[in-house]
C-alpha positions as CSV (number, residue, x, y, z in Angstrom):
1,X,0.0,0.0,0.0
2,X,2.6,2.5,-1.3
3,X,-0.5,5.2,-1.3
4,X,-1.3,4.4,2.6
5,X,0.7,7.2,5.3
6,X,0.5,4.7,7.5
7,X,-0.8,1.4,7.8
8,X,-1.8,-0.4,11.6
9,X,-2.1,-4.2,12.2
10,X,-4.6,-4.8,14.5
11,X,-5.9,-7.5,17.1
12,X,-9.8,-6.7,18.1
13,X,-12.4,-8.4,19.2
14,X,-15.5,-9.8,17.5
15,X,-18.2,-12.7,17.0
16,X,-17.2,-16.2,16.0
17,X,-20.7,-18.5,15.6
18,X,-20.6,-19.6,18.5
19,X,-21.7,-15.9,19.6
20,X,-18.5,-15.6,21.9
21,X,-16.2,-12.6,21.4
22,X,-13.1,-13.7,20.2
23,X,-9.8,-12.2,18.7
24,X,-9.8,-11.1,15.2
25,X,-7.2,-10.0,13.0
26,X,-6.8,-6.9,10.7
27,X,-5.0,-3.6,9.6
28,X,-6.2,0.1,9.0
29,X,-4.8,2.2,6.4
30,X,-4.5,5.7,6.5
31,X,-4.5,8.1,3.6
32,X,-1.8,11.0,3.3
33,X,-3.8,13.7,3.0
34,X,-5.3,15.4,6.3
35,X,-8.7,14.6,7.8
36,X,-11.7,17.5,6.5
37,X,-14.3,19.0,8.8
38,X,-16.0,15.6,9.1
39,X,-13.4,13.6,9.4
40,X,-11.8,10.9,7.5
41,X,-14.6,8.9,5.9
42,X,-13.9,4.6,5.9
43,X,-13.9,1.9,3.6
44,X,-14.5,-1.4,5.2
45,X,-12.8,-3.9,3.0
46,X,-13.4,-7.6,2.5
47,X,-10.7,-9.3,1.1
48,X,-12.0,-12.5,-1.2
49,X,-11.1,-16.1,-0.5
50,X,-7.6,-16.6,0.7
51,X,-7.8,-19.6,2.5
52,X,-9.1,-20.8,6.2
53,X,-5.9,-21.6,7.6
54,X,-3.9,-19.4,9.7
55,X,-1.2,-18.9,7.5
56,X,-3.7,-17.4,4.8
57,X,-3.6,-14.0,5.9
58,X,-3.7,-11.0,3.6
59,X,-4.3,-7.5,6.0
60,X,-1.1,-7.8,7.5
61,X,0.9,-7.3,4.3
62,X,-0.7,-4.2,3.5
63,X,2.1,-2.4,5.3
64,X,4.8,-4.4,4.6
65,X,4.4,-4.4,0.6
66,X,6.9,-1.4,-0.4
67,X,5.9,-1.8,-4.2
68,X,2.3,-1.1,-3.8
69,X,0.8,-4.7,-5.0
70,X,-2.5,-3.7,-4.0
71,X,-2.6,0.1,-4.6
72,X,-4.4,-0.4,-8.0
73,X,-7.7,-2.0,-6.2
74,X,-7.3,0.3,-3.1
75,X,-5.1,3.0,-3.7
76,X,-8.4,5.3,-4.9
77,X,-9.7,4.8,-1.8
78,X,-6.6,6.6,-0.3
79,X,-6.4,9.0,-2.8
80,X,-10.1,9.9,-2.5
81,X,-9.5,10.2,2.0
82,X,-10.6,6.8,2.9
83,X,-9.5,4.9,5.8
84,X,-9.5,1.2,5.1
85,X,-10.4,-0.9,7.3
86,X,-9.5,-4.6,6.8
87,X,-11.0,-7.5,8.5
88,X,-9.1,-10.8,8.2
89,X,-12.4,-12.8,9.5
90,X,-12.4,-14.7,12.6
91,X,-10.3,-18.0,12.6
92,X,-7.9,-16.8,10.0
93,X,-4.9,-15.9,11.9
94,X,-6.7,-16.3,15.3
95,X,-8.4,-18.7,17.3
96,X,-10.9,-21.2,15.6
97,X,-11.4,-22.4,12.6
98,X,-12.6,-19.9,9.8
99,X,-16.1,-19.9,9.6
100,X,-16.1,-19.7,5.4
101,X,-19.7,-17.9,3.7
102,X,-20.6,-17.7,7.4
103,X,-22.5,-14.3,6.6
104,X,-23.4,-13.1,10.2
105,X,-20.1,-13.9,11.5
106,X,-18.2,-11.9,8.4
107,X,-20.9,-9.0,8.6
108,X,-20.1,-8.7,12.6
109,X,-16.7,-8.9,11.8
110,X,-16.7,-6.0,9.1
111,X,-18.6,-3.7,11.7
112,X,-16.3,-4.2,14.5
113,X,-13.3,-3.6,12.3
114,X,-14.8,-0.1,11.3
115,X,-15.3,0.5,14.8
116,X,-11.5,-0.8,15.4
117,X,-10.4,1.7,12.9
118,X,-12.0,4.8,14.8
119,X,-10.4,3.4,17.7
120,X,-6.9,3.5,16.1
121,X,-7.5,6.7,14.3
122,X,-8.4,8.7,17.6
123,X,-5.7,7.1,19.4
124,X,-2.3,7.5,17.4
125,X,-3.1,10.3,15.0
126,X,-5.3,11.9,17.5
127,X,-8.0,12.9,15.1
128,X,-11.9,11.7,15.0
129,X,-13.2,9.7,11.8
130,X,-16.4,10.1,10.1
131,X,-18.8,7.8,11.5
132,X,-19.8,6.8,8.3
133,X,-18.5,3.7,5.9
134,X,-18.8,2.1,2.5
135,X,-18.2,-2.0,2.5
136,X,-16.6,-3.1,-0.6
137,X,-15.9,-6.7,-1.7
138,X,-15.7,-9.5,-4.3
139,X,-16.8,-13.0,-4.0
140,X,-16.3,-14.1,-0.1
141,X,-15.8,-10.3,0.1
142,X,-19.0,-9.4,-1.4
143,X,-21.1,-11.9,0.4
144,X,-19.3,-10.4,3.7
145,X,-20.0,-7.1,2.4
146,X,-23.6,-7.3,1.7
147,X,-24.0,-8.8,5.5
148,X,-22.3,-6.0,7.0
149,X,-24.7,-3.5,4.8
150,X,-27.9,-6.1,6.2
151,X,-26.8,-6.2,9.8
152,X,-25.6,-2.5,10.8
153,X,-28.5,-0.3,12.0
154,X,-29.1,-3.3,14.4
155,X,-25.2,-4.3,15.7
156,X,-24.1,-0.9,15.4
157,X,-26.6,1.6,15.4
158,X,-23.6,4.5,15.5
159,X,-22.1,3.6,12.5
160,X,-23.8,5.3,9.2
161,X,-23.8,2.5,6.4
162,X,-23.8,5.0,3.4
163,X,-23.0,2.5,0.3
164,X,-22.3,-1.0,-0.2
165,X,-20.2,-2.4,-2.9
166,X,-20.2,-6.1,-3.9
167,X,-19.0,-8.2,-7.1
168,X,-18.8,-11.6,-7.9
169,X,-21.6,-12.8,-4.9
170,X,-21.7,-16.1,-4.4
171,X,-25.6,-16.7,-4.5
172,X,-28.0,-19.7,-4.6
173,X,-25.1,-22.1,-3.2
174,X,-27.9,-24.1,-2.1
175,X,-28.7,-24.6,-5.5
176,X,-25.2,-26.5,-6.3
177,X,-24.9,-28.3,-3.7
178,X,-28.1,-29.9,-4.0
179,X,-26.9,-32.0,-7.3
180,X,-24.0,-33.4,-5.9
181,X,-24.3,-36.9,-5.1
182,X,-21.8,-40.0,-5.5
183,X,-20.2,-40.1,-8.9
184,X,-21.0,-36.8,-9.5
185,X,-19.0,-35.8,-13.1
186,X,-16.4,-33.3,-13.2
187,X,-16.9,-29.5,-13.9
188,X,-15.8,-26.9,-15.7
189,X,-16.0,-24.8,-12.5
190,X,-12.1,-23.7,-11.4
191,X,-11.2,-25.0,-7.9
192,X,-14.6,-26.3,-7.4
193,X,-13.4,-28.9,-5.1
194,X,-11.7,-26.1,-2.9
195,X,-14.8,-24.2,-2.9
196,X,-16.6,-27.3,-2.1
197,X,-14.1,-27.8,0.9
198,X,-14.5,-24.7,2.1
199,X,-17.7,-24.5,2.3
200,X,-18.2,-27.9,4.3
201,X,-15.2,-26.9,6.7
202,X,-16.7,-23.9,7.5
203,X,-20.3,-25.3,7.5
204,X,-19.1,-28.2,10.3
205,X,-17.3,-24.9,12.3
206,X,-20.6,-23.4,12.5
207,X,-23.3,-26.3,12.9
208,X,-21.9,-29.1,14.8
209,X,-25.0,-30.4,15.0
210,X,-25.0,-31.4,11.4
211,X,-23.0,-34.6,11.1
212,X,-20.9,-33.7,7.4
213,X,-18.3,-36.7,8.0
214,X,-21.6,-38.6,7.6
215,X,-22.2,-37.3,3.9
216,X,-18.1,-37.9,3.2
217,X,-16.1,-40.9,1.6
218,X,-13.0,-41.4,3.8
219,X,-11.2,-39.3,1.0
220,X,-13.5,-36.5,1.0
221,X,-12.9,-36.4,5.2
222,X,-9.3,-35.8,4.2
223,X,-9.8,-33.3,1.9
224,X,-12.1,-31.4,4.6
225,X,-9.9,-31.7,7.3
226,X,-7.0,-30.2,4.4
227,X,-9.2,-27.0,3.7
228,X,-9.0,-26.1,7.6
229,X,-5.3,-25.2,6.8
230,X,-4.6,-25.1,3.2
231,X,-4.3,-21.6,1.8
232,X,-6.1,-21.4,-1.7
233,X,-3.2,-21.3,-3.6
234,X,-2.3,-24.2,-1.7
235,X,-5.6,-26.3,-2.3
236,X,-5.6,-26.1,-6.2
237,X,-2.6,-27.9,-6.6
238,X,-3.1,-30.6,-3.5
239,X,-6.8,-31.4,-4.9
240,X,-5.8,-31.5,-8.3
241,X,-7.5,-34.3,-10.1
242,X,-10.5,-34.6,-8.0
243,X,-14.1,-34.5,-8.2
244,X,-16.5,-33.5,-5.8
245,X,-18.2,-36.8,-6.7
246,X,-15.6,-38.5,-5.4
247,X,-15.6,-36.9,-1.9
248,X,-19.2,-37.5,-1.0
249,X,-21.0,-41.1,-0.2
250,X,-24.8,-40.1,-0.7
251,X,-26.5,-37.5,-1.7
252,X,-26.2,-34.1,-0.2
253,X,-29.7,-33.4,-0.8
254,X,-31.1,-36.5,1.4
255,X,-31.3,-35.5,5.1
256,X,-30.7,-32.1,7.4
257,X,-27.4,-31.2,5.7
258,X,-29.3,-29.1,2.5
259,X,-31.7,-27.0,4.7
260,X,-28.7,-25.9,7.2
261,X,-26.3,-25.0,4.1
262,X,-28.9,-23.2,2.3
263,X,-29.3,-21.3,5.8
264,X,-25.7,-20.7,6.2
265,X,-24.8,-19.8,3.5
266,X,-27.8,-17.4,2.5
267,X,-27.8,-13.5,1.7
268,X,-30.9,-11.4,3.0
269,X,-33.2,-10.6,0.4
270,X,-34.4,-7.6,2.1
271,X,-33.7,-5.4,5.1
272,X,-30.7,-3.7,3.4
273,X,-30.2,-0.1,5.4
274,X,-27.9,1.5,2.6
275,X,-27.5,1.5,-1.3
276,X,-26.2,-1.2,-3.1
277,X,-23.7,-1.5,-6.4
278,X,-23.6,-4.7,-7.2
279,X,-20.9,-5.8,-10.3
280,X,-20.5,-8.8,-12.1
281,X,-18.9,-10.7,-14.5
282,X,-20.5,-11.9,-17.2
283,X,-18.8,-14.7,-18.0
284,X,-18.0,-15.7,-14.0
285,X,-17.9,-19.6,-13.8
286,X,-17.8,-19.6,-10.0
287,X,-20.5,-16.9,-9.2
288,X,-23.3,-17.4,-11.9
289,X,-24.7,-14.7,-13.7
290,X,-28.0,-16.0,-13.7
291,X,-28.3,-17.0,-10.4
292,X,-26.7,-12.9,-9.5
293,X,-29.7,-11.4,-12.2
294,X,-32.1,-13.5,-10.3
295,X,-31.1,-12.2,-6.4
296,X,-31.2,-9.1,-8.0
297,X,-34.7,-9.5,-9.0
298,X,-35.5,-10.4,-5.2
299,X,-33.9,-7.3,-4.2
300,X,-35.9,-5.3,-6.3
301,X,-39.3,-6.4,-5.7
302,X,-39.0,-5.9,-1.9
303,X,-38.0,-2.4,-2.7
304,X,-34.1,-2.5,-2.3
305,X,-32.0,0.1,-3.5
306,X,-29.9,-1.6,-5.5
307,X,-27.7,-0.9,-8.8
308,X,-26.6,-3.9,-11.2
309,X,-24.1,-3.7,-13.4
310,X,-22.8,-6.4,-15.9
311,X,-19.6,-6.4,-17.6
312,X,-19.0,-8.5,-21.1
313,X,-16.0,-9.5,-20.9
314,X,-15.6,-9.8,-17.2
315,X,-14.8,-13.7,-15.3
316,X,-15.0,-13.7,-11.7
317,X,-13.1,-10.7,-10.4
318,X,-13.3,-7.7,-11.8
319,X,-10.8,-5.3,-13.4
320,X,-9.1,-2.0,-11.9
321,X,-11.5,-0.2,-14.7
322,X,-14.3,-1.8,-12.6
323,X,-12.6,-1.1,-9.1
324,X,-12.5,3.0,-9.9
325,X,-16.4,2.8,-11.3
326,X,-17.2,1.7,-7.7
327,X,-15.5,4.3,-5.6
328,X,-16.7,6.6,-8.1
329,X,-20.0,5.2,-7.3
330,X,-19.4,6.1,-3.6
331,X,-18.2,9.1,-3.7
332,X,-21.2,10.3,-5.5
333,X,-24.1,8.9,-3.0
334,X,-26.3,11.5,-1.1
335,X,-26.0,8.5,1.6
336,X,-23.1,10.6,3.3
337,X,-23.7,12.3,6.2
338,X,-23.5,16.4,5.1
């Protein structure tokens, strides 16, 4: 973060599922120009899927990164007098095991990072912040993202919500998981199988009650106990050769384990408190465009503010040309507080 004046790691504390407060990992960025009137405003940031294991971190090499790697997706924010605030998620880098597309957890974990950042701001430059925030993030970000946006007038009602920003969504993951059954043929999907691992480790972190091992071949126990450690870039390569098929020994549709994924794993469909941008790619393979165009069409009919942009020639992740549309969308919301 070449663009950042200074950038904090920090240790605070927030929800894991269980509901207990538990230490969670992140950094705050500050911009080098000085605050306005009003203070700084924030950027909660929610990086995409990294990994569950504790070696996965990402927030704690935003300071360390001389050459400014990850200035051309954040620098704007900088530029433009944004702090940002970065949750790593609980269990990445701290105690437990990552709760992956857990969307309460991330959304509680988002708010108490902007919270963390006002905390760090007042305390070592000496200055207040806004209280107001725009989430931004792709894929696991997004999904995070859109949480935080769903959850903050009720877990903290003194934060303003003034824009969310969210690409590549992972929606309707009910709706995959519900095919997959033994012999299940291979996909054209990339990492599928560490998606599909993620999911399960983090679904097992957050309902114990639902026996997964049940649903797994002695194989696909392996490769679930793996994805508790295995960084992404990690999994690829260590699952290479795999199908989801493979891993599972009945149906995942048959018994309790559908209805608690589709639970876990859901985004609200209303009850949003601030404007949404949503972006996405229309040829993503891993979020669906369909499935995104038909959330959308939920959102809409019960009255969410919510713009939706599709891009042509976009997979899943978007480009920088897409990453300074949104903080131009941002800046320009009467959300703000004037």
């Amino acid at each position: 973060m070449a663009s950042a004046a200074r950038v904090f790691d920090v240790t605070y504390l927030s929800a894991d599922p269980r509901g207990r407060l538990v230490e969670v990992k992140g950094s705050v960025s500050l911009p080098k120009k000085a605050p306005g009137p009003g203070g700084w405003r924030i950027l909660a940031w929610n990086h995409s899927t990294m990994g569950l294991g504790d070696s996965c971190t990402i927030t704690d090499s935003l300071g360390k990164d001389k050459r400014g790697s990850r200035d051309k997706w954040l620098g704007q924010w900088l530029r433009d007098d944004y702090v940002i605030a970065a949750t790593e998620y609980q269990g990445i880098g701290g105690p437990g095991v990552h709760a992956y597309l857990d969307g309460p957890v991330a959304g509680k974990n988002t708010l108490d990072m902007v919270r963390a950042a006002r905390t760090v701001v007042k305390k070592y430059v000496g200055t207040d912040t806004s209280n107001a925030f725009v989430s931004f993030g792709g894929s696991q970000g997004g999904h995070a993202s859109m949480w935080s946006n769903s959850l903050a007038k009720s877990y903290a009602p003194e934060l303003k919500n003034a824009a969310t920003i969210a690409h590549s969504v992972p929606t309707g993951l009910s709706d995959y998981f519900a095919a997959i059954r033994p012999g299940f043929p291979n996909v054209v999907v990339p990492d599928y199988v560490t998606y599909f691992s993620y999911v399960l480790a983090g679904l097992k972190v957050s309902r114990p009650d639902i026996d997964v091992d049940s649903y797994l071949t002695p194989l696909g126990r392996t490769v679930i106990k793996n994805a508790q450690r295995l960084c992404y870039a990690e999994s690829g390569p260590a699952t290479k050769g795999l199908t989801v098929g493979q891993l599972v020994s009945r149906p995942l549709a048959d018994g309790p384990l559908l209805p608690a994924l589709r639970q876990y794993t859901r985004l609200p469909t209303s009850g949003y408190g601030a404007p949404i941008l949503l972006q996405q790619g229309y040829l993503d393979v891993v979020a669906f465009t369909p499935l995104t165009g038909q959330f959308v069409s939920r959102l809409r009919s019960n009255g969410v503010n919510v713009t939706y942009r599709t891009y042509p020639t976009q997979l899943h992740g978007l480009s920088t040309a897409q990453t300074l549309e949104a903080v131009k969308w941002a800046n320009t919301r009467t959300t703000w507080p004037r």
